[in-house]
Structures are given as C-alpha cells and as structure tokens.
N, C-alpha and C positions, 0 to 999 in steps of 0.2 A: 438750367432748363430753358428750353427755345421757347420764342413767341409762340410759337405753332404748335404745342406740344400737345399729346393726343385729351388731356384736361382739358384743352380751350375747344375744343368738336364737341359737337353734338353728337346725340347716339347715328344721327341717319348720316354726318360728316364721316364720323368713321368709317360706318360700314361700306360709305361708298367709295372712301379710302380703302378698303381691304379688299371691294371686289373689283375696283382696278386693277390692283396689287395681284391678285388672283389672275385676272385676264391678261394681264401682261407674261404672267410668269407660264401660263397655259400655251400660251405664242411662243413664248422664251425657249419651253421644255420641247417643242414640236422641231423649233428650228434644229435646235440641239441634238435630239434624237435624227435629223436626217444630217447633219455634223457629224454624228458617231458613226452612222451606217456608210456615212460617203469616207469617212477614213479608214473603215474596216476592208471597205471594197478596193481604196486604194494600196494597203496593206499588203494585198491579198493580189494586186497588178489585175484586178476586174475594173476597167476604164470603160467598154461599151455601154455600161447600163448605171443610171443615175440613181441616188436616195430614191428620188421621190418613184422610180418604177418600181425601185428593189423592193419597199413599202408595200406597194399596189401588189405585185408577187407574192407576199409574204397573205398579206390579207385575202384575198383570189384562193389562194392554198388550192384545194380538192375541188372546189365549187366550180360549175359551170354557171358565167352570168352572163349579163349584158352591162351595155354601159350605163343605162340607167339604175341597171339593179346597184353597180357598186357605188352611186352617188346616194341611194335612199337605203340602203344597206348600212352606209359608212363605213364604206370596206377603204375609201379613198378621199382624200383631203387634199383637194387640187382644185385648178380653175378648168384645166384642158384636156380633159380623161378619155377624151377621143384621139387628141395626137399621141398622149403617154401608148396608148393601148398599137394604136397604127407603129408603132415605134417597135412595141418590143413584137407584133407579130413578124414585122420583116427582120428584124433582127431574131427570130426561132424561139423564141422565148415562152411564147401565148401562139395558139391553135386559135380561127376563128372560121366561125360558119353561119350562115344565112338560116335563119330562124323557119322554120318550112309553117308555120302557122302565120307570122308576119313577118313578110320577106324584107322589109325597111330596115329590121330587127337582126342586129347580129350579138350570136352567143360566142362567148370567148373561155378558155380554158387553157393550163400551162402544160406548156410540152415539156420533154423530161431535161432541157436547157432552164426552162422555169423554176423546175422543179427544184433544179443546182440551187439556184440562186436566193427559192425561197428556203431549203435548208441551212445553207449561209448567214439566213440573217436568223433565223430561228436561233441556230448554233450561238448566234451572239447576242440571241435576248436571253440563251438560256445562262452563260455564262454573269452578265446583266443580273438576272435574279440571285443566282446564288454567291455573285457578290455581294448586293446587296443585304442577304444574309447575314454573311459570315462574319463583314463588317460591320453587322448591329447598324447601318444607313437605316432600316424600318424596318418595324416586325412584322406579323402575315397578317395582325390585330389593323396597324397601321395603315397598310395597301387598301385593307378591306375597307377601312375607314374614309380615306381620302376615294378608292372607289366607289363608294355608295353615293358620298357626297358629289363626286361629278357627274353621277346619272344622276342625280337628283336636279345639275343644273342645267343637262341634257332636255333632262322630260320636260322642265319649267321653258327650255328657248325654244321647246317644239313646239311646245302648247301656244307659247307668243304668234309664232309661227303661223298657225295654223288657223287660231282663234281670232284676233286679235284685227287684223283686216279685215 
C-alpha cells in the first residue's frame, strides 16, 4: 500500500481527486474525439477542413444561426468561431447572410458542401455507437448514466457562471 493511498484522504481529498480526474479526462475525451475525426477525414483524403469545423458542421446540421447563437447554444467548443465560420464560408461549405433586423448580425447555414461533410461525420458517430454496443464498451443504461450526470455538471458551472459574480 502507498503513502498516499485513497485511506489516508479525506472524504473532500478525494472527491477533489475524482473531479480532477473527471475534468482531465472531459479535456482528454474532447481532444480525442477531434483525433478520430481528423483521422477519419484524412482517411477519407478530406485535408480542406479541420476536426474542429467538421464538428461545428456536424453541430450547425439544418439550423440557421449566428455566431453568437452557436457559442450560448453549445453547438461549438472553440476560442475563434468567427475565423472557423469565415473559413468554411469561402471555402462553400456554410451560406452566410446579413441579418435584415440587425444588419451587424450575420446568420450562417450549410451549403450542400456542408452538408457532405456533416454526413461524414454523423456516418462516423453512427458507426461509434454501434460499436460501442456490440462490444459491450457501455450499455444505453450506462450513456444515460454518465449523460445525465454531465448535465448535471453543465447546469451547476452555468449557475456559477451566472450567479456567482
């Protein structure tokens, strides 16, 4: 047994052991997933468009927004949702148009270039799932499980968020 063993923590030691463990591994799982999507693109000989738009594509789907909406939406997990978005409209990807109630305001939507690409990555989250299945990696009990519990820690860093200041 180590010096450090989870017997010598206290209860609040721990837990703040497990929810680093937890937030590292959230970061971990994020990188990782735009790892799979940038290998599947390369796979596939699609070099123009990066994880992190293919993502933003994928999330966008049918929805006409703006760039604010996909930042308070959570359609997008990025610093620079303005260059991403400038990026994939000159490259055809996203349709974008001047908001006629606020012209400062522009709405963006995917062109059927977009559209490719958010089926792509769909295609390989669906593959994704039902590996995960078949492989017994989690059951639909389990997903539900650990999704509930990360809205849960959703709504608690919103409320910090929000309240808190």
């Amino acid at each position: 047994m180590s010096i450090h063993s989870s017997m010598d923590k206290s209860p609040e030691q721990g837990f703040m052991a497990s929810y680093l463990d937890a937030l590292s591994l959230v970061e971990r799982l994020h990188r990782l997933l735009l790892d799979v999507i940038k290998d599947e693109f390369e796979r596939l000989g699609i070099i123009d468009v990066n994880a992190v738009q293919a993502l933003l594509l994928f999330n966008i789907g049918d929805n006409e927004v703006t760039a604010g909406e996909l930042k308070t939406r959570g359609y997008y997990q990025g610093s620079n949702v303005s260059y991403n978005l400038k990026k994939l409209v000159e490259m055809g990807y996203m349709h974008h148009q001047r908001c006629e109630i606020d012209r400062r305001s522009v709405r963006v939507r995917l062109t059927q270039r977009g559209r490719e690409i958010r089926s792509i990555v769909s295609e390989l989250f669906g593959r994704h799932a039902d590996g995960l299945q078949t492989k017994a990696v989690i059951s639909i009990d389990g997903m539900d499980e650990i999704t509930s519990a990360l809205r849960r820690v959703e709504r608690y860093w919103t409320d910090q968020i929000r309240y808190i200041y």
